[in-house]
Structures are given as C-alpha cells and as structure tokens.
C-alpha atoms as a printed R data frame, in Angstrom:
    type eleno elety resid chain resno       x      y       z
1   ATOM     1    CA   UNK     A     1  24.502 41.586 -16.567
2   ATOM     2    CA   UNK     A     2  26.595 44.874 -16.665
3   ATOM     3    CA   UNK     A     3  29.905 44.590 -18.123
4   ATOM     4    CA   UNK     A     4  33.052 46.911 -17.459
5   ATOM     5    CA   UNK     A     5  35.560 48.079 -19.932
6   ATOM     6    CA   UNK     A     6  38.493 50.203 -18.906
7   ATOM     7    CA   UNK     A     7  39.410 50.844 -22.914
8   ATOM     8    CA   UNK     A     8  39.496 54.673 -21.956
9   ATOM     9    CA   UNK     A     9  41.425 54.640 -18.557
10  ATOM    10    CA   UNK     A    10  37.658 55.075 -17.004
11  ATOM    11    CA   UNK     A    11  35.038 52.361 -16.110
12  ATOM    12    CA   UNK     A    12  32.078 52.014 -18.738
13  ATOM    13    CA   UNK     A    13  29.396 50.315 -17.419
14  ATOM    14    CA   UNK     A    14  27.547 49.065 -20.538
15  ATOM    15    CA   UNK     A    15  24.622 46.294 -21.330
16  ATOM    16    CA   UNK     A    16  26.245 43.273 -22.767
17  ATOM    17    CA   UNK     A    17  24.220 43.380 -25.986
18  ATOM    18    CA   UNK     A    18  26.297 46.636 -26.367
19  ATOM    19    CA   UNK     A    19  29.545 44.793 -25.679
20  ATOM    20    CA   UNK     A    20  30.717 44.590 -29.553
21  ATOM    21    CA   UNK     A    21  29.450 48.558 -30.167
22  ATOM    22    CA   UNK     A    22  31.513 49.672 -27.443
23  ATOM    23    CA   UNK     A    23  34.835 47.562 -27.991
24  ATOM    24    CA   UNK     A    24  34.611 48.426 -31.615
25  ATOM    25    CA   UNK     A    25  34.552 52.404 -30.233
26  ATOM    26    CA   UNK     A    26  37.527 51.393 -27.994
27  ATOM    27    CA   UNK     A    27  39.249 50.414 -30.922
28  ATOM    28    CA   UNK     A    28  39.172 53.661 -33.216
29  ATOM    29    CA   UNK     A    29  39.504 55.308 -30.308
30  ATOM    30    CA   UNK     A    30  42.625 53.675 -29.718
31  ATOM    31    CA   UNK     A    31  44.268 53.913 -32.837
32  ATOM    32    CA   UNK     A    32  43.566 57.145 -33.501
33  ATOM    33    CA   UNK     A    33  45.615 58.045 -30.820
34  ATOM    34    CA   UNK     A    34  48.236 55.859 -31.523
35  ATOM    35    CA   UNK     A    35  48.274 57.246 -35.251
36  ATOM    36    CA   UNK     A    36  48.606 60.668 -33.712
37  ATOM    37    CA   UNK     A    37  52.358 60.261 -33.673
38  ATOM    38    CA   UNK     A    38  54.618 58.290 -36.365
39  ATOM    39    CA   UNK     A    39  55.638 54.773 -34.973
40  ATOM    40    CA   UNK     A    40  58.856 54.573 -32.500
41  ATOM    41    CA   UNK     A    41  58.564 58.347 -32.836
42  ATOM    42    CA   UNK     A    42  58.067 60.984 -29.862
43  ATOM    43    CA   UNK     A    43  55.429 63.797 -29.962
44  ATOM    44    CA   UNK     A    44  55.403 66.716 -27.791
45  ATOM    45    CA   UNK     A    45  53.101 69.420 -28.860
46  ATOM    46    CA   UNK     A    46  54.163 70.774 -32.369
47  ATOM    47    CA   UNK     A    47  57.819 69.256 -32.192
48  ATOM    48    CA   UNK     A    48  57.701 65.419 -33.802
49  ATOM    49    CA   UNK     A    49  61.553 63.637 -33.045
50  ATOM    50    CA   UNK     A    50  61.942 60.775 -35.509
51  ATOM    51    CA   UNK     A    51  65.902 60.855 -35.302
52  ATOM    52    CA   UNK     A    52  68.205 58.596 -35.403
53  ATOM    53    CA   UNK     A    53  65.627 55.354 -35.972
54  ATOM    54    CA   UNK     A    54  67.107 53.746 -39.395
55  ATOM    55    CA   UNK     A    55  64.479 54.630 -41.161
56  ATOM    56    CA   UNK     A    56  64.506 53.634 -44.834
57  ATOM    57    CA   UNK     A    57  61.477 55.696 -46.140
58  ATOM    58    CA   UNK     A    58  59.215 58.968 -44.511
59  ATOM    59    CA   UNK     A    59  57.442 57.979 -41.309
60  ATOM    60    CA   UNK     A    60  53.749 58.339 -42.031
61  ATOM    61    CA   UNK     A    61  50.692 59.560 -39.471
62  ATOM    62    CA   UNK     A    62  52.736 62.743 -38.688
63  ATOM    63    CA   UNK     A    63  50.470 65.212 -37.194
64  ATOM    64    CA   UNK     A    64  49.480 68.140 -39.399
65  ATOM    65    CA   UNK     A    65  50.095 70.105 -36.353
66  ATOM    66    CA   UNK     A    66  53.983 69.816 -36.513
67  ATOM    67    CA   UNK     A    67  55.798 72.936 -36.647
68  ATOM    68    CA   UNK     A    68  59.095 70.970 -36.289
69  ATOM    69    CA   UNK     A    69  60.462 67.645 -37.631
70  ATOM    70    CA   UNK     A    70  63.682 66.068 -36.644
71  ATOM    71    CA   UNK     A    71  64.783 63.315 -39.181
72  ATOM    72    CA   UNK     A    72  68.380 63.754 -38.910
73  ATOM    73    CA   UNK     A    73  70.452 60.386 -38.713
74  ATOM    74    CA   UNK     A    74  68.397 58.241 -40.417
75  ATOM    75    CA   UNK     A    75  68.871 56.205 -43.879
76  ATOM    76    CA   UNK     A    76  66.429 58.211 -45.771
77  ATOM    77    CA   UNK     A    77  67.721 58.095 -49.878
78  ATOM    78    CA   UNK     A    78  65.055 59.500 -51.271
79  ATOM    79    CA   UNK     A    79  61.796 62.099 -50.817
80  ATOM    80    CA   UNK     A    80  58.631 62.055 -52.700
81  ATOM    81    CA   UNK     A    81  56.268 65.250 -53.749
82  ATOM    82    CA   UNK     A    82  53.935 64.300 -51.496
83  ATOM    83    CA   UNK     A    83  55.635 62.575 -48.255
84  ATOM    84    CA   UNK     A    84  54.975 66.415 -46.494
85  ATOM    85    CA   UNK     A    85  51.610 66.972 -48.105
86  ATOM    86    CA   UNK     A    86  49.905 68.664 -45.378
87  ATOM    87    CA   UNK     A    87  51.802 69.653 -43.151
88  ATOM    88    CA   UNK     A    88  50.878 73.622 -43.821
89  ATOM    89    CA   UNK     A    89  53.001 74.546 -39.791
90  ATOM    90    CA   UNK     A    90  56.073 72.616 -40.423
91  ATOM    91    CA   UNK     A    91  58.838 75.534 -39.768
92  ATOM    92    CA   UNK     A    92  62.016 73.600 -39.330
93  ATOM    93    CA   UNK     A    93  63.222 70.345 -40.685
94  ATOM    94    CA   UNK     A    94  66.010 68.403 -39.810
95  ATOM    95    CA   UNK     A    95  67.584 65.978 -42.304
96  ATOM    96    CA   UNK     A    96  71.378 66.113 -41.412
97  ATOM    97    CA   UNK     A    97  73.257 62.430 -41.833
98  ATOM    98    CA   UNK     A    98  70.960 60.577 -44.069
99  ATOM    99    CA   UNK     A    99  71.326 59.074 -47.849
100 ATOM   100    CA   UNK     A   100  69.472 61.413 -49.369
101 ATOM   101    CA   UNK     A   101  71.579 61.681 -53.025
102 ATOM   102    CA   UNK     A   102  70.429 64.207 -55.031
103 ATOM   103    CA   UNK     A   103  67.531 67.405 -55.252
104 ATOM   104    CA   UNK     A   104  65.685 65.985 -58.961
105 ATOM   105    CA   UNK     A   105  64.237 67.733 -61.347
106 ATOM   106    CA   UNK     A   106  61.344 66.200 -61.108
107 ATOM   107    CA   UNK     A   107  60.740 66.217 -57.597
108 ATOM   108    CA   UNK     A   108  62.804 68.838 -56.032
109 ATOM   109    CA   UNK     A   109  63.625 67.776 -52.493
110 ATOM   110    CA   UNK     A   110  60.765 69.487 -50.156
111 ATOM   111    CA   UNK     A   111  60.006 71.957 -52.959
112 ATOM   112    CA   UNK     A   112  56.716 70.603 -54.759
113 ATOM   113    CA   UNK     A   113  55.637 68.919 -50.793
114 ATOM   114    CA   UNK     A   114  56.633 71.694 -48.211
115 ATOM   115    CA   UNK     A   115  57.246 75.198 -50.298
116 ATOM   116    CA   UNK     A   116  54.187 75.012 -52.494
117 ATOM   117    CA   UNK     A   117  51.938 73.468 -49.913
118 ATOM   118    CA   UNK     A   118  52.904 75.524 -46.295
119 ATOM   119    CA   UNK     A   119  52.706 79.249 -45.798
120 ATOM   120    CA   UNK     A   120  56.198 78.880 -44.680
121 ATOM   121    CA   UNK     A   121  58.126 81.737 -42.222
122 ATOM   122    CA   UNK     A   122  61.643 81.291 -40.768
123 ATOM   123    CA   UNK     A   123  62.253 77.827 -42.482
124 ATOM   124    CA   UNK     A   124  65.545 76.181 -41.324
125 ATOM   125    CA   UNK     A   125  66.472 73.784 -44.369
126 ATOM   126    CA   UNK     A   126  69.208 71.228 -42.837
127 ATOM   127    CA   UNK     A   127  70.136 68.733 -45.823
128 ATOM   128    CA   UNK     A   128  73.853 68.745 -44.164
129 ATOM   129    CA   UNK     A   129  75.757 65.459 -44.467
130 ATOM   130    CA   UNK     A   130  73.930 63.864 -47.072
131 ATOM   131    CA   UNK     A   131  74.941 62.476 -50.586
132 ATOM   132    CA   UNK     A   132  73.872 65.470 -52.810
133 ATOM   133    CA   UNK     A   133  75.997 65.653 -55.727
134 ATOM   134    CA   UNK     A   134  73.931 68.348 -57.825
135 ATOM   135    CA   UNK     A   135  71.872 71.703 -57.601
136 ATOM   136    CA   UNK     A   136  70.290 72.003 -60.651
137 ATOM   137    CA   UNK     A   137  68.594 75.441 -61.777
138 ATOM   138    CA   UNK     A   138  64.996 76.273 -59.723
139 ATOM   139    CA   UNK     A   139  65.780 73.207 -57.352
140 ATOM   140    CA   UNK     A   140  64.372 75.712 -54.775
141 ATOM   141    CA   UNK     A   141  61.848 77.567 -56.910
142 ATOM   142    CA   UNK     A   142  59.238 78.937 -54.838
143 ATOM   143    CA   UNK     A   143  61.330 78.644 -51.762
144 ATOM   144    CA   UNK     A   144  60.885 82.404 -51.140
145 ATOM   145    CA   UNK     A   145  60.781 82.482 -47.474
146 ATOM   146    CA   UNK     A   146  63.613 79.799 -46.433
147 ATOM   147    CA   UNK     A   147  66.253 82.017 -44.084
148 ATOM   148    CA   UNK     A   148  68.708 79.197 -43.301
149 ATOM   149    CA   UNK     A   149  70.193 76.471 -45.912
150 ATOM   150    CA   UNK     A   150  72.744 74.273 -45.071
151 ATOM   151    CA   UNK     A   151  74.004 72.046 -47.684
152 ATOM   152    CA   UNK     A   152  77.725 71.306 -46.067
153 ATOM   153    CA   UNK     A   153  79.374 68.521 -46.149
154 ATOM   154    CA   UNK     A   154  77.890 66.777 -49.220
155 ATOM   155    CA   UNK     A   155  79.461 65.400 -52.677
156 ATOM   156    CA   UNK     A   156  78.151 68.396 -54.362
157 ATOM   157    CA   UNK     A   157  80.062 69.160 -57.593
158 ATOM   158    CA   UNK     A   158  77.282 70.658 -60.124
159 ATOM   159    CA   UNK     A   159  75.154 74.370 -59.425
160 ATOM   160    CA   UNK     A   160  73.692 75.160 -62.228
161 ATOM   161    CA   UNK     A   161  72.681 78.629 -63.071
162 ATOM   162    CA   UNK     A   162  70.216 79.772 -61.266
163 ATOM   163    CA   UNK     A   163  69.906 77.484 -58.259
164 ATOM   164    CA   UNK     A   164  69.489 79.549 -55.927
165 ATOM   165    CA   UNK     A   165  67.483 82.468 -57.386
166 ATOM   166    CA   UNK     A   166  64.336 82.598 -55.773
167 ATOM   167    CA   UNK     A   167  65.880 82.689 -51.805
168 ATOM   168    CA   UNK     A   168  65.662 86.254 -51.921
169 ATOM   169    CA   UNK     A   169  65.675 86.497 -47.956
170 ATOM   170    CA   UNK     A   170  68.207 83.671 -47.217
171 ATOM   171    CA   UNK     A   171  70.749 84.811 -44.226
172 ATOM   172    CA   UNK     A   172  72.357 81.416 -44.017
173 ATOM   173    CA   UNK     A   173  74.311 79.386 -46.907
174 ATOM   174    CA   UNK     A   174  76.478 76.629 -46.382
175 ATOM   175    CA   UNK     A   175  78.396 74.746 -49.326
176 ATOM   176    CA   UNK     A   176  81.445 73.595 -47.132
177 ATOM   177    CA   UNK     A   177  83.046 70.375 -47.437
178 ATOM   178    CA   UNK     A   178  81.910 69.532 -50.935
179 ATOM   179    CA   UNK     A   179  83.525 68.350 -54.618
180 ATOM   180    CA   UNK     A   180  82.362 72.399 -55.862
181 ATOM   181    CA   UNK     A   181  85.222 72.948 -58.590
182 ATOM   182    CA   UNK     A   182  82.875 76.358 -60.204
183 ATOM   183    CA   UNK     A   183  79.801 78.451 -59.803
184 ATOM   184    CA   UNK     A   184  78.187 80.044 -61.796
185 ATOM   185    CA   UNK     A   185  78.031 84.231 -62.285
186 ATOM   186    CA   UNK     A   186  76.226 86.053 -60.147
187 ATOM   187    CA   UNK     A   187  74.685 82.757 -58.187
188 ATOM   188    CA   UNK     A   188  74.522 84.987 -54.590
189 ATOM   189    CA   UNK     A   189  74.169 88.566 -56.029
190 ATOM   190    CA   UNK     A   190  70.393 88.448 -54.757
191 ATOM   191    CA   UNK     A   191  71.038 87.708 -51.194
192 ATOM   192    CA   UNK     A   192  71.300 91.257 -49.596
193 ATOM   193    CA   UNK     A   193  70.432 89.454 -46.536
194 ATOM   194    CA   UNK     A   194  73.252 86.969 -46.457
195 ATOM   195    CA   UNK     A   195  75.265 86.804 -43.053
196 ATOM   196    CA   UNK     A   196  76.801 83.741 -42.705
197 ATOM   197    CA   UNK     A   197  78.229 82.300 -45.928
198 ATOM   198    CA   UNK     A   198  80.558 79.298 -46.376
199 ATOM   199    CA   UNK     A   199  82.355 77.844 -49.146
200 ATOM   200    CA   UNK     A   200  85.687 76.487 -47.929
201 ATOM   201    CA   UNK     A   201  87.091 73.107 -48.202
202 ATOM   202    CA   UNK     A   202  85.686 72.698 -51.738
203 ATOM   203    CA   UNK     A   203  87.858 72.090 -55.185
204 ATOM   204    CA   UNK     A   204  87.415 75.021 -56.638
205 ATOM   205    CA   UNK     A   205  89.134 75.778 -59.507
206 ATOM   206    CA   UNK     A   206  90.599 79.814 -60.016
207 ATOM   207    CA   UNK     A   207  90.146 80.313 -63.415
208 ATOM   208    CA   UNK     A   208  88.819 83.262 -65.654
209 ATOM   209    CA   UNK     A   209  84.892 81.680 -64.796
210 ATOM   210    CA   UNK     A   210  85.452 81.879 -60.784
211 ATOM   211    CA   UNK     A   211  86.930 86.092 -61.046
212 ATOM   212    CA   UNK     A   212  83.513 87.214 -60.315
213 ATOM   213    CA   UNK     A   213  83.723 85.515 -56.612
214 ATOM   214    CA   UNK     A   214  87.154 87.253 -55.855
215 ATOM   215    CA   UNK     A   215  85.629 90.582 -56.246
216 ATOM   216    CA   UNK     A   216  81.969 89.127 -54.477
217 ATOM   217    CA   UNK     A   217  83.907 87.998 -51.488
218 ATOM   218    CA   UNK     A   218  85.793 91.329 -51.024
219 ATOM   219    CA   UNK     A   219  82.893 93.194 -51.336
220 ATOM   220    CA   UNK     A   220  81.544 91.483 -48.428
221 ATOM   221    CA   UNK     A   221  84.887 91.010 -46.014
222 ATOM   222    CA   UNK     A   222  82.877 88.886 -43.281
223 ATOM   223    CA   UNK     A   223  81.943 86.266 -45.738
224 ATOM   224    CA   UNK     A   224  83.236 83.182 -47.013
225 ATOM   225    CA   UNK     A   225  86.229 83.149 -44.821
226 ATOM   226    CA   UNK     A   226  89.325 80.649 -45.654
227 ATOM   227    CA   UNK     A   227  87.852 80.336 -49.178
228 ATOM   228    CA   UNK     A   228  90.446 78.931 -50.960
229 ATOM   229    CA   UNK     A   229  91.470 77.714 -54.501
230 ATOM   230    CA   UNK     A   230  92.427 73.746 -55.094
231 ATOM   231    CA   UNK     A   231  93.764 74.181 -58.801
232 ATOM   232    CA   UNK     A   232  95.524 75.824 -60.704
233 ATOM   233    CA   UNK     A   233  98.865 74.499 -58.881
234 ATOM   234    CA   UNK     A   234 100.474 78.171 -58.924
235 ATOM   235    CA   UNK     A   235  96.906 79.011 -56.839
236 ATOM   236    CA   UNK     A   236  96.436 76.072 -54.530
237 ATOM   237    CA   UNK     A   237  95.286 77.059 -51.153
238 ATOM   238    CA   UNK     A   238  95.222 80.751 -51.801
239 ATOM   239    CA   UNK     A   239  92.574 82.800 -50.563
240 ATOM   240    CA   UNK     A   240  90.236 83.502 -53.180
241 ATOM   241    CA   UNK     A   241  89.307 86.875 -52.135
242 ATOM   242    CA   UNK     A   242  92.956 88.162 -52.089
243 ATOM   243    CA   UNK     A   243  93.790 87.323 -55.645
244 ATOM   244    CA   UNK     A   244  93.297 89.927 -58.321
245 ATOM   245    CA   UNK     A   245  91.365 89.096 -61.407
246 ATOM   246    CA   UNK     A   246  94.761 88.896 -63.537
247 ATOM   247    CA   UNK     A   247  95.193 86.159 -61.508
248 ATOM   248    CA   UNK     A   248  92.091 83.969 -63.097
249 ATOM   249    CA   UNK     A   249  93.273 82.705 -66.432
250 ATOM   250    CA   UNK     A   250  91.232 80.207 -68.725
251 ATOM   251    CA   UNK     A   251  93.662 77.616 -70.391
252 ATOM   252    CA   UNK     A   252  91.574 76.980 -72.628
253 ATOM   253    CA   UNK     A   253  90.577 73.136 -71.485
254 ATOM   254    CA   UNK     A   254  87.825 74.921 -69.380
255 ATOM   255    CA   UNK     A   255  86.507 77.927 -71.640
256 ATOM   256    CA   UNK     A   256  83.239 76.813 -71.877
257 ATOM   257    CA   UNK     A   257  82.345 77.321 -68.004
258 ATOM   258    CA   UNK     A   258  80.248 76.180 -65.922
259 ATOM   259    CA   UNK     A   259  77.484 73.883 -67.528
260 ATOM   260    CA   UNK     A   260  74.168 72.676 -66.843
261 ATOM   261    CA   UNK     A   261  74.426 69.207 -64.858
262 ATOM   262    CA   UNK     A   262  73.003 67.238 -67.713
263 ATOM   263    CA   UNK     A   263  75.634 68.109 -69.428
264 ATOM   264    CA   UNK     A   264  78.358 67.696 -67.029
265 ATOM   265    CA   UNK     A   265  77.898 64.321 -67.220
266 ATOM   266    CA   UNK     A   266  80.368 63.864 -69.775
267 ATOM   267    CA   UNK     A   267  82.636 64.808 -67.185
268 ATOM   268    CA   UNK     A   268  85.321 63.193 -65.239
269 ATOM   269    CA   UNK     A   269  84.768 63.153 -61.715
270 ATOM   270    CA   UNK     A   270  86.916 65.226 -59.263
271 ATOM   271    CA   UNK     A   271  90.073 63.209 -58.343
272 ATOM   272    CA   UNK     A   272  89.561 60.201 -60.687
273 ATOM   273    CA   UNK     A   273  91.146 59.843 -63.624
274 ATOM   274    CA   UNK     A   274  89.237 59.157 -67.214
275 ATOM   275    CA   UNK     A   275  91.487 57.763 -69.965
276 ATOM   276    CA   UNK     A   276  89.884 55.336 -72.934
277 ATOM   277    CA   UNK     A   277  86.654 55.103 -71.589
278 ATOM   278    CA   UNK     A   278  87.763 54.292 -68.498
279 ATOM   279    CA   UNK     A   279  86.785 55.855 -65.048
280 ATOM   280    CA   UNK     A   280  89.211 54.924 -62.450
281 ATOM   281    CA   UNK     A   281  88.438 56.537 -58.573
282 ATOM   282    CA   UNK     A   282  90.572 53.703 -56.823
283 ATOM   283    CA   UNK     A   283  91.849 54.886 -53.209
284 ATOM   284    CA   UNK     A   284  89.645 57.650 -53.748
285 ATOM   285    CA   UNK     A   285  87.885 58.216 -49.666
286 ATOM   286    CA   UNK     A   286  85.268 57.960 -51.781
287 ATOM   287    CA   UNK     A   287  81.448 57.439 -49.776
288 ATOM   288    CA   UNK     A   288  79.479 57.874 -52.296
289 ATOM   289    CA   UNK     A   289  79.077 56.825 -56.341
290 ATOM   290    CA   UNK     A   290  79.988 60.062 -58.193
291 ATOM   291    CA   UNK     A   291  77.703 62.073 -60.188
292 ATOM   292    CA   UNK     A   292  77.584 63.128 -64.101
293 ATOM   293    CA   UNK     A   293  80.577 60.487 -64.913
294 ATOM   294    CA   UNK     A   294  81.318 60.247 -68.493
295 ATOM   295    CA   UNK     A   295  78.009 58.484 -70.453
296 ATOM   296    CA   UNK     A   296  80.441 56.747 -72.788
297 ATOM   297    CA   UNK     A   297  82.717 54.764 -70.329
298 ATOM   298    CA   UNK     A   298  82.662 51.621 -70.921
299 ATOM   299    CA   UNK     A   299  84.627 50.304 -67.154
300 ATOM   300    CA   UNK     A   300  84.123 52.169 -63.464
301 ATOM   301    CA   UNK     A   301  86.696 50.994 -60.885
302 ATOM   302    CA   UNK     A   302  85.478 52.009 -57.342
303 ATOM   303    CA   UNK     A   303  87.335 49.779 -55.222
304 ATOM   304    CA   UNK     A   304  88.858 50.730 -51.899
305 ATOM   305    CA   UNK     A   305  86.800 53.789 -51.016
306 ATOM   306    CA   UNK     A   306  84.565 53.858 -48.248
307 ATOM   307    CA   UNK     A   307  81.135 53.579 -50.319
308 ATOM   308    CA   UNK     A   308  78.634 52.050 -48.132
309 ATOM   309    CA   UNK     A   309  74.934 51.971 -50.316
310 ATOM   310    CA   UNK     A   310  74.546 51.924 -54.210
311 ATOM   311    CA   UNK     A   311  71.394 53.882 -54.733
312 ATOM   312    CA   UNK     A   312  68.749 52.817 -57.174
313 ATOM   313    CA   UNK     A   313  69.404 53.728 -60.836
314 ATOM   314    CA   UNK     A   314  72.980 54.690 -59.885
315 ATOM   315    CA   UNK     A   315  74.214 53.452 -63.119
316 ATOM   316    CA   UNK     A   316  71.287 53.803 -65.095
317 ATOM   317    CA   UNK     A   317  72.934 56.555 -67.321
318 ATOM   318    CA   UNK     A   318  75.866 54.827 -68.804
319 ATOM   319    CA   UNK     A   319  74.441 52.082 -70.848
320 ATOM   320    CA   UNK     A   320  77.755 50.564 -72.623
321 ATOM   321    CA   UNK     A   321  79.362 49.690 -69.120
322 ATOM   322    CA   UNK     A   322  80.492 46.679 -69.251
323 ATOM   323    CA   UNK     A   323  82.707 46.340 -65.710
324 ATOM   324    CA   UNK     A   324  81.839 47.881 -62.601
325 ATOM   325    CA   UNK     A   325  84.107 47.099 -60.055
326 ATOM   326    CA   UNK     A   326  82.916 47.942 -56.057
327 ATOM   327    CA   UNK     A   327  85.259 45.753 -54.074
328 ATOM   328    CA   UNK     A   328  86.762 47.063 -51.288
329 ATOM   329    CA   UNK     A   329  84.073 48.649 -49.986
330 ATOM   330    CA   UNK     A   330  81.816 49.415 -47.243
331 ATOM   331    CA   UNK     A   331  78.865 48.336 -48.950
332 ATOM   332    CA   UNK     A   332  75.728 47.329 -46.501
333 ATOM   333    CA   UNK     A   333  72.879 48.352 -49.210
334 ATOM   334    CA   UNK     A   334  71.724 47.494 -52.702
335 ATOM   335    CA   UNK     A   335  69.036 48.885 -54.216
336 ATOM   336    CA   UNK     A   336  66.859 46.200 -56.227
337 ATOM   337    CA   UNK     A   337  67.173 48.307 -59.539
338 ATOM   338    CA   UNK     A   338  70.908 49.802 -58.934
339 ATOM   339    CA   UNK     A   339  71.995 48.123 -62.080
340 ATOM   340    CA   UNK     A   340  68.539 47.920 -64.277
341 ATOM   341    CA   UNK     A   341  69.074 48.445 -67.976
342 ATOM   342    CA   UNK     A   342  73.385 47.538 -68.070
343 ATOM   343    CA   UNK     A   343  72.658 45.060 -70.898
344 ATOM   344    CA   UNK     A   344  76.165 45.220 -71.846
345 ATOM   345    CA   UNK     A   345  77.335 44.391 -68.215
346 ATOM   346    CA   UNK     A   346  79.606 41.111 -68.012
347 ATOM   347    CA   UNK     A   347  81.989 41.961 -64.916
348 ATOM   348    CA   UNK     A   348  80.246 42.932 -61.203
C-alpha cells in the first residue's frame, strides 16, 4: 500500500518497503537546513544576527556565505584561531558588549581565523565595550585591509610598539574611554588615511614619552578632539595638542617609557595603590580584574567595584598570592581554572 510523507512540504507517494530510505532522506534533508543557520540565530541572505543571545562560546553551523555577523551583546570571553575558519565573505563583524578580555599572543583575536583566511575588503572591526586590557605588538598583523577599528570603551592600559603597524588603510580608530596612560612613538604615523581618530577620556600621562602626540595631533587639527592629559597635576585636563613640548617633562620615575606588556606587569594598576606587595583597588568602579599587576604581590584587594566575571587564568601570573579578596562585587561567573596554580593561596 502507498504511503505519504509530507517531510518536504510536498506529498511523496512512496512503496512502503521504501518507507525507512525515504524518512532517512527526510532527515538529512532536514537538518541540513536547520544547520544552515546557527541555533536561536536569524539568517537572511549573507547577514547572520546572533545578538544579544548569552552566548558563552562562538555559535557553530554559520554559513560560509556570511558577509556579516552580528555578535554584539553576548558573553563571549574568549575567541579561538579557528572559530571563523571559513568564512572567506565575512566583511563586518560585530562584537560590541561582550567579555572578550584580551587580543593574545598566541591567538590574536580574529587575526590567525578571519585576516589570514578571508580576502577581506572594507572590514568593520567592532571589539567596543569589551574587557581588553592590552594591544600587544602585531596583534593585527596581516590585517592590511581593515578600514574601521573601534576599540572604545575597554580597560585598555598597554600598546606596545608596533600594534598597529600593518593597518596601513585604516580611516577609523577609536581608543576612547580606556585606562591608556602612554603610547608609544610614532604608533599612527602610517595612517595617511585616518579620519576619525579618538583618544579622549583615557589617563594619559604628559610626560617627555607622550611630546610626539602634541605635535601629531596639531598636525592633523580635526583629530583627536578633547584629548586631554590626566597627570601630571600642573597638566590635568589640558588639551594635549595645545601644550608645547617644554611642557612634557620626565621626572625621572617614568624614563624608561613605554614598555612591552610583559613587562608592564610589574606595574601598578591605574588608580590602585601598590605598597609592600600589596595591590589595593578598593572603591575602584572597577568591572573588570586589571591587567599586568605586579608578579610579586603577595595580597589583591578588589572589593567594592563592580566586577561581575573572573576570567579563566586571571591570576595565573602571580604565583606567591596568598589573599585575594573579591567581596563586594558583582560577581555572576567563575571560570573553573580562575585560580589554578595559587599554591600559596590561604584567604578567598
């Protein structure tokens, strides 16, 4: 006797020795198209919306078709080499409000997946409102063809030399609302294209190693507007371009310039205060852990700040801690390995 199956919106009429041939058909069918767009996602043609769904890690079956991705408002922390692998169209990508903490070394937010695997023209690069505390040197190498970068609104306090040196044709740069206290020489000189450039509401501090952006910004009187300088006291909230460079003066705690993030991680974080081994950011509006604290400290006191995730390996750097203090907080996440290898840890 025939038998009907309505798998594909039509009427097969089929023998019923055939039944298991043609549900099994029905099946692939089926999920194929359902894979043809990430789960709780919408599709329509090249433009895949994923915003704004909590999730934790990259949305998978996202068709290799997509010239634009929309991820913003999600609780992504972190972004593998490969979680863009072929996706050779992909022109604009939205990450803006996420978790995502910092561009690595090793795996270079979106560089080794999307710049060294896409023929890429146009690219809008939104990493806005994230946790980024560092730019280390190359973190865009091979990003040649990336017009539009917006990194404001971070916890950015580290560019190493040489960040940005391979976004010859940039047109866009954002670094507003960050912890940026210096920059290194010459970090924009190769931008000729540059047209909208901001840096305010930063800490930067005017000394003899920040001169070299007085004379940049004048130079180029429609950038960087309401630039201003946080310390020295005698220079707090001038405008950077309208000093002179007599005004830049090294004391002589700072001489040695701006430094490679490794190696800023002796430092003390902008705003807390480091005495004995001791990092203390109390009070601090802090929403994130800082970045490239002191290795040596021995006690962190984070309490009453506004942090809501520890990341994993957030401590993994400072092995003599011993006290660790997040109360007060706004805390909702813990990573399984957040405080792997404290062996000295006693007080949590």
């Amino acid at each position: 006797m025939p038998v009907r199956i309505g798998c594909l919106n039509a009427e097969l009429i089929l023998p019923s020795c055939g039944l298991w041939i043609w549900g099994l058909l029905c099946a692939l069918l089926l999920a194929g198209q359902s894979g043809a767009c990430p789960p709780h996602c919408s599709c329509t043609g090249t433009t895949v919306d994923c915003h704004g769904l909590a999730f934790k890690n990259m949305p998978r079956n996202i068709p290799k078709s997509t010239e634009r991705l929309d991820l913003n408002s999600n609780n992504l922390t972190h972004i593998g080499k490969d979680d863009f692998a072929g996706l050779k169209h992909l022109r604009i990508l939205h990450l803006m409000d996420n978790q995502i903490v910092t561009i690595d070394r090793g795996r270079n937010i979106l560089i080794l997946s999307i710049i060294q695997n896409s023929v890429l023209k146009a690219l809008t690069l939104d990493l806005s409102e994230n946790a980024i505390q560092m730019i280390p040197r190359r973190a865009f190498r091979g990003a040649t063809n990336i017009k539009n970068l917006q990194l404001d609104k971070n916890h950015i306090s580290c560019i190493e030399d040489g960040a940005f040196r391979a976004m010859r044709v940039l047109e866009v740069l954002t670094l507003n609302n960050n912890n940026i206290s210096t920059i290194p020489i010459s970090s924009f000189n190769h931008m000729p294209k540059l047209r909208t450039f901001r840096l305010h509401s930063n800490s930067l501090r005017c000394d003899c190693h920040l001169s070299w952006l007085s004379q940049w910004l004048r130079q180029r009187p429609t950038l960087g507007l309401y630039t201003q300088c946080s310390s020295p006291p005698n220079l707090h909230g001038l405008n950077l371009a309208e000093l002179q460079k007599k005004d830049f003066i090294c004391s002589g705690v700072f001489d040695s310039g701006p430094q490679p993030c490794g190696l800023a991680s002796g430092s003390c974080p902008p705003m807390c205060s480091c005495t004995n081994n001791i990092v203390d950011c109390r009070g601090k509006g802090l929403t994130a852990i800082p970045a490239n604290m002191p290795e040596g400290m021995t006690e962190i006191r984070l309490e009453q700040n506004g942090i809501k995730s520890v990341p994993p390996g957030a401590f993994a750097s400072y092995k003599r801690l011993r006290r660790i203090d997040l109360s007060n907080n706004q805390i909702s996440e813990i990573a399984p390995d957040a405080f792997q290898g404290l062996r000295s840890l006693n007080s949590l």
